[in-house]
Legacy VTK file of the C-alpha trace (Angstrom):
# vtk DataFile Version 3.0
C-alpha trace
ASCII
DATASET POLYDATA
POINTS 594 float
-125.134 -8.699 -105.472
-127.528 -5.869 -106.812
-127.774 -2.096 -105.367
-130.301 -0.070 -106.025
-129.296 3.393 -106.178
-129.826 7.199 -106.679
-127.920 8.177 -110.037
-127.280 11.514 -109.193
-124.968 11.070 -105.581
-122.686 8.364 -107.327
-122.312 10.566 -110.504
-121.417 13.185 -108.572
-118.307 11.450 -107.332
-117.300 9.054 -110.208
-116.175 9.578 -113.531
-116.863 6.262 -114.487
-120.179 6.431 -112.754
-120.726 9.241 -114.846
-120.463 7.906 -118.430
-121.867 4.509 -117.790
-124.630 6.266 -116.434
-124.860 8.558 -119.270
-124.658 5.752 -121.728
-127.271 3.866 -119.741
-129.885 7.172 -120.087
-129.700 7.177 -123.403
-132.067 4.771 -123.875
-135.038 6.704 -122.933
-135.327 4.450 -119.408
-135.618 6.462 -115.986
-134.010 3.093 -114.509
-130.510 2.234 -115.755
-128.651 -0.994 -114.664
-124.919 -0.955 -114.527
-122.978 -3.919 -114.126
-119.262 -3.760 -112.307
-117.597 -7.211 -112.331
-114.078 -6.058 -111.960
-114.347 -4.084 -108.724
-111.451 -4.146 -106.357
-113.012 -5.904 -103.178
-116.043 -6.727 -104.705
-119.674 -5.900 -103.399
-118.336 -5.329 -99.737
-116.200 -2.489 -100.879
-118.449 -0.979 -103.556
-121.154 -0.817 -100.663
-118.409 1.393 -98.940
-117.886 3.277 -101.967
-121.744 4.074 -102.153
-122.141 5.438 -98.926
-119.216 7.784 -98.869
-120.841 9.110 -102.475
-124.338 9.181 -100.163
-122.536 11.478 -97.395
-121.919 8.427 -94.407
-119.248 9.231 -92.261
-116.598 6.577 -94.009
-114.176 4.763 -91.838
-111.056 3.726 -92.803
-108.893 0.798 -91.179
-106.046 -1.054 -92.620
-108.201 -3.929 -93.606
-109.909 -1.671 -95.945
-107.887 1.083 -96.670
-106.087 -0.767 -99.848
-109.500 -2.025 -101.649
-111.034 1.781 -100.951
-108.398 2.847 -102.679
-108.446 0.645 -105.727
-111.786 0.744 -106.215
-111.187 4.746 -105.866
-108.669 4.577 -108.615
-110.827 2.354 -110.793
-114.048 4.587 -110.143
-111.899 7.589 -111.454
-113.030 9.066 -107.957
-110.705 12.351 -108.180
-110.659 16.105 -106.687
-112.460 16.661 -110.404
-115.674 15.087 -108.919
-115.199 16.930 -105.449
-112.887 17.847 -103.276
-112.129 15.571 -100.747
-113.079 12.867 -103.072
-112.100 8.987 -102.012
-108.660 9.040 -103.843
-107.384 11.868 -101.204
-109.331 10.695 -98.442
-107.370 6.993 -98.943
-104.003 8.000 -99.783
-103.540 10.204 -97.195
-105.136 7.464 -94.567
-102.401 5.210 -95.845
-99.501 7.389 -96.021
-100.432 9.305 -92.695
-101.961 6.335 -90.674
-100.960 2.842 -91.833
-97.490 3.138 -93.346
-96.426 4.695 -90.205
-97.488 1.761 -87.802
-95.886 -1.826 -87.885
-99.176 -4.116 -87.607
-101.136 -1.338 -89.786
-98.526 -1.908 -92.509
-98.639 -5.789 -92.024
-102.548 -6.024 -92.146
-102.633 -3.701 -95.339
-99.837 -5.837 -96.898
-101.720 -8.732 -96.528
-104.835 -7.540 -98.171
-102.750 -6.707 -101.363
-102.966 -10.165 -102.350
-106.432 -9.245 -104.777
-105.272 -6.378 -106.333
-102.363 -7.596 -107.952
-103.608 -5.965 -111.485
-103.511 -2.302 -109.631
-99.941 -2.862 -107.522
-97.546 -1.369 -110.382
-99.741 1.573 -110.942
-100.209 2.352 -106.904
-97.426 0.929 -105.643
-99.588 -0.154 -102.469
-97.386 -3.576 -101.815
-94.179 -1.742 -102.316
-95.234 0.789 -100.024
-96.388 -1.672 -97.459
-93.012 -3.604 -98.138
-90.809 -0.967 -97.650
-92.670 0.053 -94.363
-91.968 -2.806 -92.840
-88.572 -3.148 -93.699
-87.944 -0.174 -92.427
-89.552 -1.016 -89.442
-87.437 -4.276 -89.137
-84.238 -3.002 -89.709
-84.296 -0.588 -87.330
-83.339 -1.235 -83.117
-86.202 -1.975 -81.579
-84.676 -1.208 -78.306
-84.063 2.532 -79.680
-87.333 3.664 -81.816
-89.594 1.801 -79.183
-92.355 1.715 -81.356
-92.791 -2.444 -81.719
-93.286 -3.020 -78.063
-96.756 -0.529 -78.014
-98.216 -2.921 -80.131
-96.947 -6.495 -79.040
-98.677 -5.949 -75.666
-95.742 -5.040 -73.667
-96.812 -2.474 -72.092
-94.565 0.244 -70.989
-93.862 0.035 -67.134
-92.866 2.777 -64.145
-89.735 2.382 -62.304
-92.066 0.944 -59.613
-93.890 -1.455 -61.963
-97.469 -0.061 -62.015
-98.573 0.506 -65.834
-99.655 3.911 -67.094
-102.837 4.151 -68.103
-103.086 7.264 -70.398
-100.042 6.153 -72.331
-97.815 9.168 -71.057
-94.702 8.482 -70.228
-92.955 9.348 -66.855
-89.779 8.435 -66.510
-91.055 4.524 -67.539
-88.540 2.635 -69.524
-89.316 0.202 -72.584
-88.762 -3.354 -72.017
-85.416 -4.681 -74.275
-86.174 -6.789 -77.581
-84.234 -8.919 -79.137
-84.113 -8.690 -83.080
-86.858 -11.512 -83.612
-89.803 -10.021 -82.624
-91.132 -9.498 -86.759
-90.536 -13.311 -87.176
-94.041 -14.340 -86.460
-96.050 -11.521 -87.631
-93.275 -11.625 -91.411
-94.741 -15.263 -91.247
-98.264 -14.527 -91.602
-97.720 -13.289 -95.027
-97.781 -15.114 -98.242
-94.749 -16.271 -99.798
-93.993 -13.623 -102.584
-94.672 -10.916 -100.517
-92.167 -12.187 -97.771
-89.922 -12.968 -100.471
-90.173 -9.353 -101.387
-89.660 -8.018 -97.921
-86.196 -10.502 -97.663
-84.843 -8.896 -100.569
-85.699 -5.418 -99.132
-84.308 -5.846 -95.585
-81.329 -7.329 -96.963
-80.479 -4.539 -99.627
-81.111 -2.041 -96.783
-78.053 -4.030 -95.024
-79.467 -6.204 -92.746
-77.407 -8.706 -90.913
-77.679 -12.245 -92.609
-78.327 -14.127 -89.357
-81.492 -12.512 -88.400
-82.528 -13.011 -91.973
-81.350 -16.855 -91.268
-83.408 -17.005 -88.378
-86.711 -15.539 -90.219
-86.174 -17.883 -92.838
-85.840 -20.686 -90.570
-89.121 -19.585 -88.591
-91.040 -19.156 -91.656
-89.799 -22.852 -93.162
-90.461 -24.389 -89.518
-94.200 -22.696 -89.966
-95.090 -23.842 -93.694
-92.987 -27.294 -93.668
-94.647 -29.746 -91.288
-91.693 -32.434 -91.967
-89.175 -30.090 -90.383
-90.801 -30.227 -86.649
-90.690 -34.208 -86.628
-87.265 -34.630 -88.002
-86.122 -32.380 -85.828
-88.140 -33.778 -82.602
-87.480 -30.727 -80.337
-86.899 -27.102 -80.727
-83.540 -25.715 -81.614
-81.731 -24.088 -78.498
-79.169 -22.808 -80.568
-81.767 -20.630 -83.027
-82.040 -17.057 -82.518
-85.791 -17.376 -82.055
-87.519 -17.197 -78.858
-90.948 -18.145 -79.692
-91.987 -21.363 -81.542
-93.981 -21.100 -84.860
-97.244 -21.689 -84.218
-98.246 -24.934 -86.305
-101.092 -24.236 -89.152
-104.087 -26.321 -89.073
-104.487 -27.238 -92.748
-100.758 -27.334 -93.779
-99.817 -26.887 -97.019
-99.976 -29.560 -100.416
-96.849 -31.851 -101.068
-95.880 -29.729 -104.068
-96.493 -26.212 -102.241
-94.060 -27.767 -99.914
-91.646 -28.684 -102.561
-91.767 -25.231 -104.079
-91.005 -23.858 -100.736
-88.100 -25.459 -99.858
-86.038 -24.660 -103.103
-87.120 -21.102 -102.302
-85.331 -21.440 -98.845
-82.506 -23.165 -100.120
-82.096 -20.196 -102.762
-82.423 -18.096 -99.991
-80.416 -18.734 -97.332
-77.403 -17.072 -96.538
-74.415 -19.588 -97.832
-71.933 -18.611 -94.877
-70.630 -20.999 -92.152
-72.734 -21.100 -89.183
-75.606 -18.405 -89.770
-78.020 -21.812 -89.839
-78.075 -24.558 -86.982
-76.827 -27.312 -88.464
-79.804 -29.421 -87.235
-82.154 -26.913 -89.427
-80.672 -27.880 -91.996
-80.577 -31.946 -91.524
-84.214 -31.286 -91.259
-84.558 -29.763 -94.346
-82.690 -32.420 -96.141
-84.533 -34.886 -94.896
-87.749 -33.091 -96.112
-86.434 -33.100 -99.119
-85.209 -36.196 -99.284
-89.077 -37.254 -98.312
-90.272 -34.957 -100.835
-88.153 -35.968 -103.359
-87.332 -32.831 -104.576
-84.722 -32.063 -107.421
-81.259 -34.350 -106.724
-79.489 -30.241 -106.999
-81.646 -28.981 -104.157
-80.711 -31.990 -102.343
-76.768 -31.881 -103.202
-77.193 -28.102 -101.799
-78.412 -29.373 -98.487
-75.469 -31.733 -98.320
-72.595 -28.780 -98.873
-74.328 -26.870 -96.319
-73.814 -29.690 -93.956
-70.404 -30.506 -95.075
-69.253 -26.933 -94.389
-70.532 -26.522 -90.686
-70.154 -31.213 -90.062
-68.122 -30.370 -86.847
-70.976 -28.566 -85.553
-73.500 -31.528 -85.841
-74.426 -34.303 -83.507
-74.570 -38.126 -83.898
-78.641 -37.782 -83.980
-78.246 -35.705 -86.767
-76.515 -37.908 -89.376
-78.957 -40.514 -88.788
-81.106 -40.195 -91.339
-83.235 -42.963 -92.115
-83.509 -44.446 -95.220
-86.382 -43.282 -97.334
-85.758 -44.762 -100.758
-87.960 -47.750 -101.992
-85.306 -50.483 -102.224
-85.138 -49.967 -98.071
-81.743 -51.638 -98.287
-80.457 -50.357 -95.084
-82.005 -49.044 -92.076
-79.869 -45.451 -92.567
-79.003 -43.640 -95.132
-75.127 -44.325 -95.369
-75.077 -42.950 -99.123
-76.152 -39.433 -98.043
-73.872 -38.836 -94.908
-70.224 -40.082 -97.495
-71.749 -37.510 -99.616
-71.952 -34.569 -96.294
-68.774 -36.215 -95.125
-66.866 -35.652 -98.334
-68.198 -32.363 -99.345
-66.358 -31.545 -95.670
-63.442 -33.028 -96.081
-62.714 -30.804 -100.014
-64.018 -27.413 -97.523
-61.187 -28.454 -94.897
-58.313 -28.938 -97.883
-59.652 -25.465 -99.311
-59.746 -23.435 -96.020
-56.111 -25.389 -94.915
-57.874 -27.648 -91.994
-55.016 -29.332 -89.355
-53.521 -31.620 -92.489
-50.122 -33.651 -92.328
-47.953 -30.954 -93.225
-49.403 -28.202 -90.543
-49.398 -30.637 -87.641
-45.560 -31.728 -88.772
-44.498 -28.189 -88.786
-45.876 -26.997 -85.394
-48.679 -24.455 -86.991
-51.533 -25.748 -85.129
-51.689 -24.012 -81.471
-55.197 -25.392 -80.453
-55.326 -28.787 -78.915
-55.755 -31.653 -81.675
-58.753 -33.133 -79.885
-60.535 -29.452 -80.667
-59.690 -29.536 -84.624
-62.631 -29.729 -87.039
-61.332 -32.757 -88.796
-60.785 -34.452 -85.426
-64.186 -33.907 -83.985
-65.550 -35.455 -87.462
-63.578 -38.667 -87.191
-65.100 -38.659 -83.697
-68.454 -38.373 -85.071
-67.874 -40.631 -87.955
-66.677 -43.459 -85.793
-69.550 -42.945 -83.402
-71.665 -43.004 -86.797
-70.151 -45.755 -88.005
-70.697 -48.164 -84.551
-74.189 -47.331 -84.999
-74.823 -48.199 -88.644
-72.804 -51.378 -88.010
-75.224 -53.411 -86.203
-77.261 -52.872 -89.245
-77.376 -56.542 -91.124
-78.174 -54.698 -94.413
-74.965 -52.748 -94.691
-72.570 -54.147 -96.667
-69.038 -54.311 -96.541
-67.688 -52.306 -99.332
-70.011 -49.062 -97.901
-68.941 -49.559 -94.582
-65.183 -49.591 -95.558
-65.910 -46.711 -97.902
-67.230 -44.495 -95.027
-64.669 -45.822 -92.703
-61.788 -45.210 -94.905
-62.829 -41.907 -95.922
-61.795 -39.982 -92.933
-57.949 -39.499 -92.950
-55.217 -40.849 -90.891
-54.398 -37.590 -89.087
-57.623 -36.825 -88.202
-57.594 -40.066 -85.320
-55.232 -39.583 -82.894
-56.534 -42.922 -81.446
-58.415 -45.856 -83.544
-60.501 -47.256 -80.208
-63.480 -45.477 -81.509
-63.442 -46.984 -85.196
-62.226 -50.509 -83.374
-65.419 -50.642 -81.667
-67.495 -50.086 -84.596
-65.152 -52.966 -86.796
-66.197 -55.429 -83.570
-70.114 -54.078 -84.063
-69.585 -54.843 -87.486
-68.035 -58.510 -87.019
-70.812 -59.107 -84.340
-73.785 -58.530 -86.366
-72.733 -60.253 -89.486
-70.868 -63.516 -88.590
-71.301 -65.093 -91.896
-67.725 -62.932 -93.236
-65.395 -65.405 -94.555
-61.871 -64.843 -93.058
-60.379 -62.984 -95.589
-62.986 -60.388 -95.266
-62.583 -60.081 -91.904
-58.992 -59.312 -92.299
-59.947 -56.666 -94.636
-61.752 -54.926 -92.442
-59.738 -55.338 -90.013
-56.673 -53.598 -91.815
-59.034 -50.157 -91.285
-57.541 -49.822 -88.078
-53.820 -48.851 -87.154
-52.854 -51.451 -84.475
-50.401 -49.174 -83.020
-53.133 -46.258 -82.806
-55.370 -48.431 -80.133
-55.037 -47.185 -76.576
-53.859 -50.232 -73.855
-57.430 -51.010 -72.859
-58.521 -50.934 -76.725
-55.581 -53.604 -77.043
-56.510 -55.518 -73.669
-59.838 -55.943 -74.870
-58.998 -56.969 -78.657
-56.434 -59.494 -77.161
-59.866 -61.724 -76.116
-61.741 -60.968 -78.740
-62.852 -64.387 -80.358
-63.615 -62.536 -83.901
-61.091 -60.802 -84.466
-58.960 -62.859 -87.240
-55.670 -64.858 -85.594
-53.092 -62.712 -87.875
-54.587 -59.632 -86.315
-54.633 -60.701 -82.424
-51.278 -61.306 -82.637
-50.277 -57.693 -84.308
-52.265 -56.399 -81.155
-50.648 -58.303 -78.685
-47.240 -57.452 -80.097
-47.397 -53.908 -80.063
-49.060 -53.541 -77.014
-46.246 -55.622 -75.544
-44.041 -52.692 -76.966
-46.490 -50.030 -75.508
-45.612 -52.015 -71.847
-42.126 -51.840 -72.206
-42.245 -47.897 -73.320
-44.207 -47.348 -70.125
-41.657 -48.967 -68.176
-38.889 -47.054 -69.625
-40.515 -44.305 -68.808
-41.383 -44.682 -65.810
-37.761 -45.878 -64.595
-36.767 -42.638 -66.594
-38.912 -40.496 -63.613
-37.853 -42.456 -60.917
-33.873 -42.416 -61.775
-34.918 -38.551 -61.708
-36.649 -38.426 -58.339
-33.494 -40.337 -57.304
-30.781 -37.745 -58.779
-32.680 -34.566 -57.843
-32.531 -35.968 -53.934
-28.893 -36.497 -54.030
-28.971 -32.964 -55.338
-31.142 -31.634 -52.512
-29.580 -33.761 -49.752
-28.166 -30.931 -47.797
-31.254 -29.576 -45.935
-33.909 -31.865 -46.677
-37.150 -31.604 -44.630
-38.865 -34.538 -43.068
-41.876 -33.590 -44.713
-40.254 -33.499 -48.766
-38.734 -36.819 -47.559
-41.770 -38.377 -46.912
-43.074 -36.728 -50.361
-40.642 -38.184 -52.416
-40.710 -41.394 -50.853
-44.321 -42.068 -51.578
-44.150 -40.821 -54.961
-41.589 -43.552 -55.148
-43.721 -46.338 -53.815
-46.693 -45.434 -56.132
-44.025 -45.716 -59.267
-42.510 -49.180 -58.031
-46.456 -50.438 -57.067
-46.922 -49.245 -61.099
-44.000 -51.288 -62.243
-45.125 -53.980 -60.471
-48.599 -54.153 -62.125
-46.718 -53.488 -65.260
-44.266 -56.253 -65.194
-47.610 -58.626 -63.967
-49.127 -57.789 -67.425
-46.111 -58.196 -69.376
-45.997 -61.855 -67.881
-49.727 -62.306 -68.549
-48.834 -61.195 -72.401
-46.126 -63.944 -72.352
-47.952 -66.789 -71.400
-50.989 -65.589 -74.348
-48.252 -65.537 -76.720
-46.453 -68.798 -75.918
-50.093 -70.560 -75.595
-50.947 -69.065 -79.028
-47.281 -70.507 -80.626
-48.088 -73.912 -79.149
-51.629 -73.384 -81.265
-50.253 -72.394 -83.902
-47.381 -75.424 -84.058
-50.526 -77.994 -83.384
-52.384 -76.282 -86.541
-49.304 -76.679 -88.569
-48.759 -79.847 -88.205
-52.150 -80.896 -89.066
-51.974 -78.771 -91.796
-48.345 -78.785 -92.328
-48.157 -75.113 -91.229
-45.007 -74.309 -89.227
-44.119 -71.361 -86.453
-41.200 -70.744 -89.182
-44.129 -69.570 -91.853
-46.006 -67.507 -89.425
-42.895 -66.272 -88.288
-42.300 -64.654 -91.755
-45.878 -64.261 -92.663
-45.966 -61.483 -89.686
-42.761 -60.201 -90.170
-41.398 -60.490 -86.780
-39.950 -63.028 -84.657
-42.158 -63.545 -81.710
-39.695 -66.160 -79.718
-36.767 -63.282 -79.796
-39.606 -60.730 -78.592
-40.134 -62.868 -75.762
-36.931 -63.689 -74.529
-36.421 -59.924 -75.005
-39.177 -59.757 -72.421
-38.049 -62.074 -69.898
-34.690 -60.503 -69.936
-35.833 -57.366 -69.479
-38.117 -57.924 -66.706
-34.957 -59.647 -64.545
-33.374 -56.573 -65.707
-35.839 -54.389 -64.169
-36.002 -56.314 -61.086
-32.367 -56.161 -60.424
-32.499 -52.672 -61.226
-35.345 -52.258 -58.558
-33.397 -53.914 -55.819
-30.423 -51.773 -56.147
-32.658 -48.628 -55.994
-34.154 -50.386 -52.351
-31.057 -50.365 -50.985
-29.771 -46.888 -51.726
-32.883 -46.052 -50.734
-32.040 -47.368 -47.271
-28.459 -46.370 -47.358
-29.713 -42.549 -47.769
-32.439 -42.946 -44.768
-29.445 -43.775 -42.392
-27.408 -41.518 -43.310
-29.860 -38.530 -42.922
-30.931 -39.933 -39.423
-26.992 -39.560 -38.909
-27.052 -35.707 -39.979
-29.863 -34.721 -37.931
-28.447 -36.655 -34.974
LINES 1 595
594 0 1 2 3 4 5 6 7 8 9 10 11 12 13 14 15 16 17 18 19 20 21 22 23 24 25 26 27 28 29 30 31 32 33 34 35 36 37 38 39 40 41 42 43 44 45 46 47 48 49 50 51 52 53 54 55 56 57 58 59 60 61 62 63 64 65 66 67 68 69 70 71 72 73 74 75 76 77 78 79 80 81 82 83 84 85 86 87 88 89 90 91 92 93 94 95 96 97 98 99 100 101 102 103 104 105 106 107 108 109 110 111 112 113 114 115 116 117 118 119 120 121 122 123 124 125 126 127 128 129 130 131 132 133 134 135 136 137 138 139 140 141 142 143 144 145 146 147 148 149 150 151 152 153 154 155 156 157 158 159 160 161 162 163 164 165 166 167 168 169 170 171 172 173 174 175 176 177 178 179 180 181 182 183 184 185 186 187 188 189 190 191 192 193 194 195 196 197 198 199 200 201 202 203 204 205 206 207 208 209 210 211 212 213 214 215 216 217 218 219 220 221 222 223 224 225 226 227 228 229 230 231 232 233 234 235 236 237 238 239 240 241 242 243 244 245 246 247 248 249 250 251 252 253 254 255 256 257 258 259 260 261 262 263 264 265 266 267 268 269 270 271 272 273 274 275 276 277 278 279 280 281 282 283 284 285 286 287 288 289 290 291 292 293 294 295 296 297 298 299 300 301 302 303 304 305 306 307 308 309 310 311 312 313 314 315 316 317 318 319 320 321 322 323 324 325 326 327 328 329 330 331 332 333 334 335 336 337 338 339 340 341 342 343 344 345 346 347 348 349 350 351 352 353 354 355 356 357 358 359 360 361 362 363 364 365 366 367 368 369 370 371 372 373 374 375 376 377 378 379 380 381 382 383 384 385 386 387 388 389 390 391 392 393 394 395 396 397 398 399 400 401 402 403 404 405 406 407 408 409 410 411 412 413 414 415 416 417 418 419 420 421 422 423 424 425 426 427 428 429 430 431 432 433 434 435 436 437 438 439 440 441 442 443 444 445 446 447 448 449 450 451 452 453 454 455 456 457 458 459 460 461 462 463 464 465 466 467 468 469 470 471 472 473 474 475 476 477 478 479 480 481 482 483 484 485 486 487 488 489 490 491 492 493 494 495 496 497 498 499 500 501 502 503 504 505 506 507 508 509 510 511 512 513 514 515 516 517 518 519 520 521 522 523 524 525 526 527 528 529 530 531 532 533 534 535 536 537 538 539 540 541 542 543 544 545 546 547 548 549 550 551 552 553 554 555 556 557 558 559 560 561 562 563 564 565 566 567 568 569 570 571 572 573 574 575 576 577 578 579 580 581 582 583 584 585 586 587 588 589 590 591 592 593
């Protein structure tokens, strides 16, 4: 763009004016052209420039305020050519005006993007930076300053708003410690790089620099807001990022992310967990450096208990597309976990043993993972893709102690057997031999007693020890009532009618509990002598004898049996005897009170 010009007002004010100027007269010409190429702000600012050397009342915003005072410095415009000159009138505009106000300093900062070659000599982005820092570390809810400009609007005890901005007796609205998050966003990269490292060595707590960082990633990285389908409750942010309409190229995307990853704070539970399943799965669809990704996956491992079963399942997104989830990644998470819960001395063996875990088991870490893992599991196993060995892997991975109960990881063995009925029978026993069968509540073992795939050697462990979780019930429950009976002889003296009637109803709900006990005991006997009359019509087709199964299983199933039988006549004799004392004691307290 050309300007045609008066020599004598921009001489007047420039010292670079003046000897290109100068230069330019030597030739003999009245006219002299002057080029300027490297201008700060180009033809828009140097038009500015011209008419504060013409005498036009110059203003100054924060939009401008940075090239004016480039082009100032470049221009040599100093109090040598003039007092009052443009170097003056712009510094002390931005040190008096703009560094002082929050969305000044912002819209300054981000006009410091073109004048990169003059920011170590002027120190206009660190000034900006440090502004806003400043600004950010400080209470809101003390300085009052941010809510003026966010349109919150300070308010009279009676609610009207004041007009001429004078306070009297109004109060400023409370604001939490996110309200920079979306304006810090608007900037580029470097500089909000720049103003992290400020904030934080001016001792800023680490989760509100989580929660920028996880604003600003939600903002530039597209990927995140699908994987993660809805917005995080458990962020510290309040307001959504407002999506971009062009969003950024596939390798500006990669770039960004393993500048998150560097800067996120490393500590337990700063990040929501689902953050950062979303960013590994943007990374795993941008297939960004196998590091950054083995990054994401300690992250997870450290905070696991804190995840959900939506969050491990990441789909697969390699080419081979060999199973429907990504099993591979979630051992990785799940081990990385497991080496953090050894180092930080999780509920292991040896603690449980020696009574130094006061919390409830089912609240542990390592027991809310094997929860998770088993639910994981059960829904991987339908999968027809997933093969055996990486299904055993992930199963057997989580420790013994950490399942107080194995109903969850014996539902996902019968997913497992359902959707891939080709195993042969040997395989089936090896899965099966992931599970503990004493471990399995008594409806788990109910239900496995009828399960047609489950492998013969198997059924019968089930049905064995859940025959000896029956007859611990029973023993415990004659235990209680051989109490209730000894603490009313104790209390026989001055019995009320109303503790009678107590007692004896607590009694009849314990004998109609026996009852259905001793019913399922029989039930178990009949399975078991139906399955020995199988098993003796197998052998001899096969010449396979009740002898060999006998020691194949270790146990002798006839003796358990009998053991059975005898004990149920024993109970029922027992239960009689009780009856009639019972009786016996009625009389004789209608006696007393006669």
């Amino acid at each position: 763009m050309s300007f045609h010009l008066h020599k004598f007002p921009l001489l007047s004010r420039s010292g670079v004016m003046e000897r290109l100027i100068a230069e330019a007269s030597e030739e003999g010409e009245e006219k002299c052209s002057i080029c300027l190429p490297d201008i700060p702000g180009g033809a828009k600012t140097f038009e500015l420039v011209a008419k504060f050397c013409y005498g036009v009342k110059l203003e100054l915003t924060a939009s401008n305020v940075v090239y004016l005072r480039c082009a100032a410095e470049h221009l040599e415009m100093t109090e040598e050519y003039g007092e009052g000159n443009l170097i003056t009138k712009t510094e002390t505009f931005l040190n008096q005006v703009v560094l002082r106000n929050w969305k000044d300093s912002l819209r300054a900062l981000q006009t410091c993007d073109d004048i990169i070659s003059y920011d170590d000599e002027l120190n206009v982005t660190k000034r900006c930076i440090e502004s806003l820092a400043m600004k950010a570390s400080t209470d809101p809810n003390l300085s009052g300053w941010p809510i003026m400009e966010y349109g919150g609007p300070m308010q009279s005890p009676g609610g009207s708003v004041l007009w001429n901005g004078i306070s009297t007796g109004a109060r400023v609205k409370n604001t939490s410690s996110d309200w920079w998050y979306e304006d810090a966003s608007t900037l580029s990269f470097p500089r909000y790089k720049r103003l992290i490292a400020v904030m934080e060595s001016r001792g800023i707590r680490q989760e509100i620099i989580a929660g920028s960082l996880t604003f600003y990633a939600k903002k530039y990285l597209p990927g995140l807001n699908r994987c993660q389908g809805a917005t995080d409750t458990n962020s510290s942010t309040c307001v959504a990022p407002v999506a971009l309409e062009a969003p950024p190229s596939e390798e500006d995307q990669k770039l960004l992310l393993e500048e998150i990853d560097r800067l996120l704070p490393i500590q337990k539970g700063l990040v929501p967990t689902n953050f950062l399943f979303g960013l590994l799965q943007t990374a795993l669809i941008l297939r960004v450096s196998p590091s950054y990704i083995s990054n994401f996956e300690k992250r997870i491992g450290m905070q696991l208990d804190q995840a959900t079963l939506e969050d491990l399942l990441i789909p697969n997104f390699s080419c081979s597309m060999e199973t429907l989830y990504n099993v591979d990644c979630v051992q990785q998470i799940l081990e990385h976990f497991l080496a953090m819960d050894q180092i930080t001395g999780g509920a292991s063996p040896s603690l449980v043993d020696d009574g130094q875990i006061t919390a409830s088991p089912s609240l542990t870490p390592v027991t809310l993972v094997a929860k998770l893992i088993d639910g994981y599991l059960a829904e991987v196993a339908s999968d027809v893709n997933l093969k055996l060995p990486k299904f055993q892997a992930l199963a057997a991975s989580v420790p013994d102690y950490a399942r107080h109960l194995d109903d969850g990881l014996y539902r996902a063995v019968d997913i497992y057997l359902k959707s891939h009925p080709w195993l042969s029978e040997s395989e089936k026993e090896q899965l099966c031999q992931l599970m503990d069968c004493q471990k399995l509540s008594l409806e788990a073992c109910t239900h496995a007693a009828q399960n047609e795939r489950l492998p013969l050697r198997i059924v019968v462990q089930i049905l064995f020890f859940e025959q000896l979780q029956l007859r611990t019930s029973i023993t415990g429950c004659l235990l209680v009532s051989d109490n209730l009976d000894g603490s009313r002889q104790s209390g026989l003296a001055g019995p009320t009618e109303r503790g009678w009637a107590s007692t004896a109803r607590e009694n009849q709900v314990l004998k109609v509990g026996m009852d259905n006990m001793r019913t399922r005991v029989s039930e178990l006997e009949k399975e078991c002598s139906n399955m020995k009359q199988e098993i003796e019509r197998l052998g001899r087709v096969k010449s396979f004898t009740w002898g060999n199964v006998s020691k194949r299983f270790g146990f002798k199933l006839k003796s358990r049996m009998c053991s059975a039988q005898e004990g149920s006549i024993s109970n029922q004799n027992t239960e009689s005897r009780k009856n009639e004392k019972l009786k016996d004691r009625q009389g004789q307290h209608k006696k007393n009170s006669t």
